[in-house]
C-alpha positions as CSV (number, residue, x, y, z in Angstrom):
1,X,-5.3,14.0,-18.6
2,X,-2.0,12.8,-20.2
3,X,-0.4,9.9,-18.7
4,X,1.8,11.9,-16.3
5,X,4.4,10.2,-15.6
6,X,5.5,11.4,-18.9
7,X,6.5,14.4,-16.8
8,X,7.8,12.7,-14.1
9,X,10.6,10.2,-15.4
10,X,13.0,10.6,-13.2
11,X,10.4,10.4,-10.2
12,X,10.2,7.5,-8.0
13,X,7.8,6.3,-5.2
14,X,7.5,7.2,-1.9
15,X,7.4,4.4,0.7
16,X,6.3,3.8,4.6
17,X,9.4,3.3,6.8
18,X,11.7,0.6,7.2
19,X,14.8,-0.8,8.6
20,X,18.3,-0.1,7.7
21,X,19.1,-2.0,3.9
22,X,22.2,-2.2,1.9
23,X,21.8,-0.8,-1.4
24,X,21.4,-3.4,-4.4
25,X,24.5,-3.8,-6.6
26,X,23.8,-4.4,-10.5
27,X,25.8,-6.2,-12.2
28,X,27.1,-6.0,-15.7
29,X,24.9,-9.0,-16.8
30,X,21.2,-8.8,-17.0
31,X,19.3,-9.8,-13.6
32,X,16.5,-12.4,-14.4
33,X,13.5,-12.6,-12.4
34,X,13.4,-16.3,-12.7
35,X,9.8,-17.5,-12.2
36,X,10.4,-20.5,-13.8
37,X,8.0,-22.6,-15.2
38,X,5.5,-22.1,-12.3
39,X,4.1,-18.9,-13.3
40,X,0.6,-18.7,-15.3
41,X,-0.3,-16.4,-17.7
42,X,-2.7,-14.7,-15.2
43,X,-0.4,-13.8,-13.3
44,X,1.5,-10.7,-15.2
45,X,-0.1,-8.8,-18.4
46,X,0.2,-9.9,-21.8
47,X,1.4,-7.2,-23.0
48,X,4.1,-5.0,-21.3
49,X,7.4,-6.0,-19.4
50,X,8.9,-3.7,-16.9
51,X,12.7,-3.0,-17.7
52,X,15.8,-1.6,-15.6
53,X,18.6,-0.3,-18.2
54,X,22.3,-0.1,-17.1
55,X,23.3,3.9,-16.8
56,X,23.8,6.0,-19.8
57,X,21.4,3.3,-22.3
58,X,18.8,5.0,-24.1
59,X,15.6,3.3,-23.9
60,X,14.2,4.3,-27.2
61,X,16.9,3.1,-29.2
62,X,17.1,0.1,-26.9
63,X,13.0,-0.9,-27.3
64,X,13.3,-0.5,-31.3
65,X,15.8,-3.1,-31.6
66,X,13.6,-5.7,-30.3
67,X,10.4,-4.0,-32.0
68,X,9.5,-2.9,-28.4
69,X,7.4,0.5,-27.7
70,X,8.4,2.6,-24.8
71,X,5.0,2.9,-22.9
72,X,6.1,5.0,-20.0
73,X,8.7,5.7,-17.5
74,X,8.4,5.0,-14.2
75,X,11.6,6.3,-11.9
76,X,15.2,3.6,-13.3
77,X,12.3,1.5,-14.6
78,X,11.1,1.4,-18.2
79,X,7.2,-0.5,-19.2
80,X,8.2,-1.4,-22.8
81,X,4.8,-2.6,-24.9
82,X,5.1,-5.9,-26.4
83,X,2.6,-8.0,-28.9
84,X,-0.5,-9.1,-27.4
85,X,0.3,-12.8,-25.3
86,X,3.9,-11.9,-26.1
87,X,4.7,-10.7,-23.4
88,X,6.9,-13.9,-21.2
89,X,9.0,-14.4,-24.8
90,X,10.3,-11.0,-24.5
91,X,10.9,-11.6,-21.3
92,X,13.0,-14.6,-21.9
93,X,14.8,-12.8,-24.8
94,X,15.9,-9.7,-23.3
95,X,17.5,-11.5,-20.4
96,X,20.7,-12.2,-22.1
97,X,21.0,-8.5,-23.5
98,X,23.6,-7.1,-20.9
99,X,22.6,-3.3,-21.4
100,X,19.7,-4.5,-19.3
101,X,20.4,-4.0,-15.7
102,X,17.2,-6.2,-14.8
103,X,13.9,-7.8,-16.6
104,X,10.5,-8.2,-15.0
105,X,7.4,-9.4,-16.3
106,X,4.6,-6.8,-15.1
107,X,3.3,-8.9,-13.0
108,X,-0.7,-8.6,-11.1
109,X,-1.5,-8.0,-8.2
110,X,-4.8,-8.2,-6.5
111,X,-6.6,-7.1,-3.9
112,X,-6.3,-8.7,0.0
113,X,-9.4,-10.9,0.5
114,X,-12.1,-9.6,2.8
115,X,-15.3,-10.2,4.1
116,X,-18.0,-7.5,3.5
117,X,-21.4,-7.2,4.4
118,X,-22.8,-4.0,2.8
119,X,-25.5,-2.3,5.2
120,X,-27.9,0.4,3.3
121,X,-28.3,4.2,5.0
122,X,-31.6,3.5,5.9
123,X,-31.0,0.5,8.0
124,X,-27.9,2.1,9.4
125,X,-27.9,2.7,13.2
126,X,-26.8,6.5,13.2
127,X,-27.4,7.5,17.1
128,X,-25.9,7.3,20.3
129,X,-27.8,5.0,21.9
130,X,-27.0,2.5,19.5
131,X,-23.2,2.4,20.6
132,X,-23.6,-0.7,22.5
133,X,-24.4,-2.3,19.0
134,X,-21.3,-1.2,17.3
135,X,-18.6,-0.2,19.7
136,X,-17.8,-3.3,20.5
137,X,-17.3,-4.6,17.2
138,X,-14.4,-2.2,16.4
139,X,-11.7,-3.2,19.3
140,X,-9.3,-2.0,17.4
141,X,-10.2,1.3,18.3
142,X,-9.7,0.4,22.2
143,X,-6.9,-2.2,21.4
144,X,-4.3,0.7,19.5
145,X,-5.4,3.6,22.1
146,X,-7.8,6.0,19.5
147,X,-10.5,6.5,22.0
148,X,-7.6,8.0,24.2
149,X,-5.3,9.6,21.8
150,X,-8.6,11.4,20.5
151,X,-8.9,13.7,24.0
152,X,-5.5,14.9,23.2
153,X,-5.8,15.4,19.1
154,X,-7.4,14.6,16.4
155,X,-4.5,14.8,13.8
156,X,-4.1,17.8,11.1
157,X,-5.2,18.3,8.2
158,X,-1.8,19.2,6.3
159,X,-1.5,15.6,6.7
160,X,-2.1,13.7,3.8
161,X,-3.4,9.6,3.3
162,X,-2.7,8.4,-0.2
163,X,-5.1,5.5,-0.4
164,X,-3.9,3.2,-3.6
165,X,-6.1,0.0,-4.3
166,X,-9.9,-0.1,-5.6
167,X,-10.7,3.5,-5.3
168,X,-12.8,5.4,-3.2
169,X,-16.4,6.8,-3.4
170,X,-15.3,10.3,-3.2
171,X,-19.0,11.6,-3.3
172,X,-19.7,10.0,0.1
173,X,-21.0,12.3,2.8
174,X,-18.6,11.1,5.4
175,X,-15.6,11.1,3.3
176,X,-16.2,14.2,0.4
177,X,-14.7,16.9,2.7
178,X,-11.8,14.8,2.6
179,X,-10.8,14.2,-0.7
180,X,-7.3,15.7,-2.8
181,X,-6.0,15.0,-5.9
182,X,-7.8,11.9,-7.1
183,X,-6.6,9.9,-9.5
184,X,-7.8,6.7,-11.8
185,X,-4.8,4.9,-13.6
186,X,-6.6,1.6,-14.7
187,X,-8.9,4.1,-16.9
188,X,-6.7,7.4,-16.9
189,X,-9.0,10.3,-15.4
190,X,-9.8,11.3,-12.2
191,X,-12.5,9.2,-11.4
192,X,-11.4,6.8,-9.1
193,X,-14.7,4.6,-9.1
194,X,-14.4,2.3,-6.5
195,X,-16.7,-1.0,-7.9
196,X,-15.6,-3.1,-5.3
197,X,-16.4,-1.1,-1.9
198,X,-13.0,-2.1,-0.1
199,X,-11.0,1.1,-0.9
200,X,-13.9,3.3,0.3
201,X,-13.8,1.3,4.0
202,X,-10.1,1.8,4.2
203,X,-10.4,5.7,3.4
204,X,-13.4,5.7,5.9
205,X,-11.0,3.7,8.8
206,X,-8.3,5.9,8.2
207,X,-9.4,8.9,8.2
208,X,-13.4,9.5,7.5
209,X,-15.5,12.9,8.5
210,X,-18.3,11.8,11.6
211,X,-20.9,13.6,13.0
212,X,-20.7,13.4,16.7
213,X,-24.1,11.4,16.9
214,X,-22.9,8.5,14.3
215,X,-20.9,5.1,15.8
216,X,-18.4,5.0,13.5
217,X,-14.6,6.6,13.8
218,X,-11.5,7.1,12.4
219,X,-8.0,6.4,13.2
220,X,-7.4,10.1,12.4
221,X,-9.8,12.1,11.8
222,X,-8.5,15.6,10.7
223,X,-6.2,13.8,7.7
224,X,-7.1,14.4,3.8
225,X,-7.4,11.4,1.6
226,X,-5.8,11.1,-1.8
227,X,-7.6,8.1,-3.6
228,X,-5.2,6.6,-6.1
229,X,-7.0,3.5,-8.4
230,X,-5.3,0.9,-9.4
231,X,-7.5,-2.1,-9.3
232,X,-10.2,-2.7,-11.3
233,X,-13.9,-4.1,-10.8
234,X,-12.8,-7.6,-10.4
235,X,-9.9,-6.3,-7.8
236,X,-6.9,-7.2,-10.2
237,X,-4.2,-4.5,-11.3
238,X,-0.5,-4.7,-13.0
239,X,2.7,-3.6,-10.9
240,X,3.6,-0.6,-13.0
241,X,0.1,1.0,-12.0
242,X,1.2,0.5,-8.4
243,X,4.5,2.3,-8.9
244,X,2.9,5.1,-11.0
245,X,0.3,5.8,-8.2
246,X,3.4,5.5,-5.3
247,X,5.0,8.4,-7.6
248,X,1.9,10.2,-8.3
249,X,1.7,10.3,-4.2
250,X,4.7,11.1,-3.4
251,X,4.7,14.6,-5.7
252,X,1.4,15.1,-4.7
253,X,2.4,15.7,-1.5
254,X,1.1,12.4,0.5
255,X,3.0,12.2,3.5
256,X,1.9,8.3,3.7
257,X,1.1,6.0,1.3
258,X,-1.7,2.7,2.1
259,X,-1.4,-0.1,0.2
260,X,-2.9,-3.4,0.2
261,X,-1.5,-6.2,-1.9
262,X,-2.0,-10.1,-2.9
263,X,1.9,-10.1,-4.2
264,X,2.9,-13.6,-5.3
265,X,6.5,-12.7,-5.8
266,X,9.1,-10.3,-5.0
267,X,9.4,-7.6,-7.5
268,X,12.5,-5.7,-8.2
269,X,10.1,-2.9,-10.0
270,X,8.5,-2.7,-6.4
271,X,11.4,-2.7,-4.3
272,X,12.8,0.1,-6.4
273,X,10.0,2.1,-5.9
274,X,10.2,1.9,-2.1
275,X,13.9,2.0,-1.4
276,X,15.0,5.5,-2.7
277,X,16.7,8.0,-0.4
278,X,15.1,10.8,-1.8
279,X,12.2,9.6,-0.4
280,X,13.1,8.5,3.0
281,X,12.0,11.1,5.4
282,X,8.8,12.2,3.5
283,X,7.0,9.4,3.1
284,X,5.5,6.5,5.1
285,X,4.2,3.4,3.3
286,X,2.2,0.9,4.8
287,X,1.9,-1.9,3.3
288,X,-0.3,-5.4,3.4
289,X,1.2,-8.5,1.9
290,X,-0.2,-12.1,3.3
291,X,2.9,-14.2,3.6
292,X,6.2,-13.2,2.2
293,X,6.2,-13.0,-1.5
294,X,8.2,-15.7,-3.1
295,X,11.6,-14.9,-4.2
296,X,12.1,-15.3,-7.5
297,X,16.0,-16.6,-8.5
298,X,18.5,-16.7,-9.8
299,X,18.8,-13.0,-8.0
300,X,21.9,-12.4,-5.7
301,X,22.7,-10.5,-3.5
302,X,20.2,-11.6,-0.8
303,X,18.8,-8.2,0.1
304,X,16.2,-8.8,-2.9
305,X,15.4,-12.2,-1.9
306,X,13.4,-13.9,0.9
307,X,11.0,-11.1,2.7
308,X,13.0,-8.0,2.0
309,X,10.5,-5.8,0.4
310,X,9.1,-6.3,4.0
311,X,12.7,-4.5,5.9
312,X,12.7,-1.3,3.7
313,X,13.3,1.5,6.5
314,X,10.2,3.4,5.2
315,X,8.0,0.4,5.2
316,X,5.5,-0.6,7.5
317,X,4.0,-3.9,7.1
318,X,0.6,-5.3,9.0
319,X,-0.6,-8.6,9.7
320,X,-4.3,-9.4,10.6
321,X,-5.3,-10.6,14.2
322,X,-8.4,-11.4,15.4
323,X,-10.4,-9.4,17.9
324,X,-9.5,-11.9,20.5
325,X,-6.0,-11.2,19.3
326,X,-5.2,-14.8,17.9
327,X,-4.0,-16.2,14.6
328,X,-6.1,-16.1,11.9
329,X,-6.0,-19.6,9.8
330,X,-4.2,-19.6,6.4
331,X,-2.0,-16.7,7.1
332,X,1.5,-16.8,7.2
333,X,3.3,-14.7,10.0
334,X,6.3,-14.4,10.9
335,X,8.8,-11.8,11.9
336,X,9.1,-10.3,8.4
337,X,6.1,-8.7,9.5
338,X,5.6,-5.2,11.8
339,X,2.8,-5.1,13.7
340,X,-0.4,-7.2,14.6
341,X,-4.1,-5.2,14.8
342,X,-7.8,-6.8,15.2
343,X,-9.0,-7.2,11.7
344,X,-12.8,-8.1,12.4
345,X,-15.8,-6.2,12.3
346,X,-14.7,-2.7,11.2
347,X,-18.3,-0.8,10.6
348,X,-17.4,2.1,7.7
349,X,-18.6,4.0,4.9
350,X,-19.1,2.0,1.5
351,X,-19.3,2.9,-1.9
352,X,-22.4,4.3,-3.7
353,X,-22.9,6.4,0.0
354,X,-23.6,3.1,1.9
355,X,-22.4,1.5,5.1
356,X,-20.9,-2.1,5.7
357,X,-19.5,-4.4,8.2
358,X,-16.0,-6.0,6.9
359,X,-13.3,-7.9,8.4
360,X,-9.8,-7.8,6.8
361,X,-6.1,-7.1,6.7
362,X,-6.1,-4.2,4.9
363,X,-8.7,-2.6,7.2
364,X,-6.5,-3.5,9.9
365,X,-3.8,-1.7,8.1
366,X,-6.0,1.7,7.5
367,X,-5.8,1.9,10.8
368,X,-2.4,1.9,11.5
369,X,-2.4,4.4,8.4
370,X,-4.2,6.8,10.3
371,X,-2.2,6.4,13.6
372,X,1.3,7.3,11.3
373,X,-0.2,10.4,10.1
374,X,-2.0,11.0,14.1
375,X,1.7,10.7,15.3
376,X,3.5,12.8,12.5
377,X,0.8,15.9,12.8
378,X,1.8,16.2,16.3
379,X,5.9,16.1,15.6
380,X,6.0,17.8,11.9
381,X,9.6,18.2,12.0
382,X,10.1,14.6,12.3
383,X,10.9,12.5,9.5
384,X,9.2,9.6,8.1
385,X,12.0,7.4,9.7
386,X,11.4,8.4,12.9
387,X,8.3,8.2,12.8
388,X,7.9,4.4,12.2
389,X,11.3,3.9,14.4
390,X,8.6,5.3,17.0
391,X,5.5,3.5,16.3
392,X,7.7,0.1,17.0
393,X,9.3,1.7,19.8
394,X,5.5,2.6,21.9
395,X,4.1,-0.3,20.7
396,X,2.7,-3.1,23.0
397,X,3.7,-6.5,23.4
398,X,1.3,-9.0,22.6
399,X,1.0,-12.5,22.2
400,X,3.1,-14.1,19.3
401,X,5.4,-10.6,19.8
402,X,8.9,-11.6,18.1
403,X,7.3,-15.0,16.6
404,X,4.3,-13.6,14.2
405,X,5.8,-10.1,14.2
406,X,8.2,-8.2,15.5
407,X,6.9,-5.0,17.5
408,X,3.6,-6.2,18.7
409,X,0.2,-3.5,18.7
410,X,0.5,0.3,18.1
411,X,-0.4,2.3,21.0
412,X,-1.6,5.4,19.2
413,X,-1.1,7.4,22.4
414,X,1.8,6.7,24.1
415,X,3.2,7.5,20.2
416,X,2.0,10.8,20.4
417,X,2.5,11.3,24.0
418,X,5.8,10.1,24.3
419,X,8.1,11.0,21.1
């Protein structure tokens, strides 16, 4: 299959909802990122820089001058191919070129840590009477409302979860059924292996296929899953794969997009991506990013700076609680962040048709994936907007409300109830 965003150049992502944003003036001067010297070479690729041209440049003619190659087109933004280890020179070097609107390096991004403990089928407690073993290590299900929201619905299945990370096992019995348009972009087909096993938890929290008689559930559970890879085995991908899959969701028809990222620094690629009107009432992206990225100057005007990728009005972002609903240590909150959800102990489906036990963020945030697209299937006309203007509205206060972030829990029902 051909890269295809050579189709889709003028394409740009689709993100979850956010607040109201000014729109981001360029200048007639290039826009440096300005990581200074702290960055490491791990940090972006070697061999690609992500580049914004001012209107009416042409990008081939642009790329030859500096010996560049044009490697795709993602949306404004251009991934030009560099020498091997070359990659931060060009990136210094094209910053004083002023028919460049803005320079990135492509930087990595990783998966959010989490703790996993992989349980095979044939130790798996599949029956009823073995609910008292695994109920209560899933609060989140009574914390957000599910177990009352699912006498009322069960979501639809025009509704579509556009899970972008490690891939998912798409051959797994409780989550085959489920499965659209699948793609792989760290290898190019549409095999999205998942080698690590996290993706395949967050598909199964969000919206996995149980038999009555098992003890695990979904958020929704009548929701398709689009699995969109862009990590590979050691959980590490580049930025431009990110924006590639939120385009890739967004024509596919995803009406919200999960995401979990370990972002260092703000990225004007990203934020791009995300805040584009076209977009705004079709898609919902959730997002998980521990602690604000950094910002990187020099940059004015402030609305890329700071924690903005975090107040896009199509944006939601989740911070992990614990099942007691405290603070987790080493994590930054604050009120950058939407909503809190219990982040231990989620029992789902793992890759190579296993089971595990995991606590994490971006479990936590699978959740509230599945309670965005829950919501939506019961008010289709509604756009993605109001939708997440809704989720904060129902949403109950909880400790460190306004302080760790600013809407408290979802309640799942009152969303759907109430709209």
């Amino acid at each position: 299959m051909k890269r295809f965003t050579k189709w889709l150049s003028t394409a740009v992502a689709s993100i979850l909802m956010v607040t109201s944003l000014l729109p981001v003036t360029v200048t007639s001067t290039v826009q440096a990122a300005g990581y200074a010297d702290e960055i490491q070479p791990n940090e972006y690729a070697p061999d690609s820089i992500l580049v914004k041209l001012q209107e009416g440049v042409d990008p081939e003619k642009f790329a030859s001058q500096y010996d560049l190659k044009v490697e795709q087109t993602i949306g404004d933004w251009h991934v030009m191919q560099t020498p091997m280890n070359a990659a931060y020179d060009y990136y210094e070097k094209l910053q004083e070129d002023k028919e460049a609107a803005f320079v990135e390096l492509n930087l990595t991004t990783k998966k959010v840590a989490s703790s996993i403990s992989k349980r095979s089928i044939t130790d798996l407690c599949l029956k009823r009477d073995c609910d008292e073993i695994y109920k209560p290590k899933i609060p989140w299900y009574e914390w957000m409302q599910a177990k009352k929201v699912h006498e009322v619905t069960i979501g639809a299945k025009e509704k579509v979860i556009a899970m972008i990370g490690t891939g998912v096992d798409i051959k797994h019995p409780y989550l085959e059924e489920k499965i659209v348009s699948p793609y792989n972009f760290v290898d190019q087909n549409e095999e999205p292996l998942d080698e690590d096993g996290l993706g395949t938890m967050e598909a199964g929290i969000a919206a996995g296929a149980y038999p009555d008689e098992t003890s695990m559930v979904a958020m929704d559970k009548a929701a398709r899953i689009m699995p969109l890879k862009v990590l590979n085995k050691e959980g590490v991908g580049k930025l431009s794969d990110v924006g590639e899959a939120l385009v890739y969701a967004r024509e596919k028809g995803a009406s919200v997009a999960h995401l979990s990222l370990d972002l260092k620094y703000q990225s004007q690629f990203l934020f791009d991506m995300i805040n584009n009107e076209r977009w705004y009432r079709s898609i919902i992206i959730i997002i998980v990013i521990v602690g604000p990225p950094k910002p990187i100057p020099p940059r004015p005007p402030c609305e890329v700076c700071g924690g903005v990728i975090n107040d896009l009005r199509n944006l939601i972002n989740v911070q992990p609680l614990r099942n007691d609903l405290t603070r987790f240590e080493g994590v930054e909150y604050g009120k950058w962040a939407h909503f809190g959800v219990p982040a231990e102990n989620y029992f789902a489906p793992f890759a190579e048709g296993q089971f595990a036990l995991a606590s994490g963020a971006s479990l936590a945030s699978a959740a509230v994936a599945g309670a965005a697209t829950l919501t939506w299937s019961m008010h289709p006309e509604a756009s993605a907007e109001d939708v997440l203007t809704h989720l904060q509205k129902t949403a109950n206060p909880i400790e460190g409300t306004g302080e760790w972030f600013n809407y408290g829990m979802p309640d799942v029902y009152k969303a759907v109830s109430e709209f």
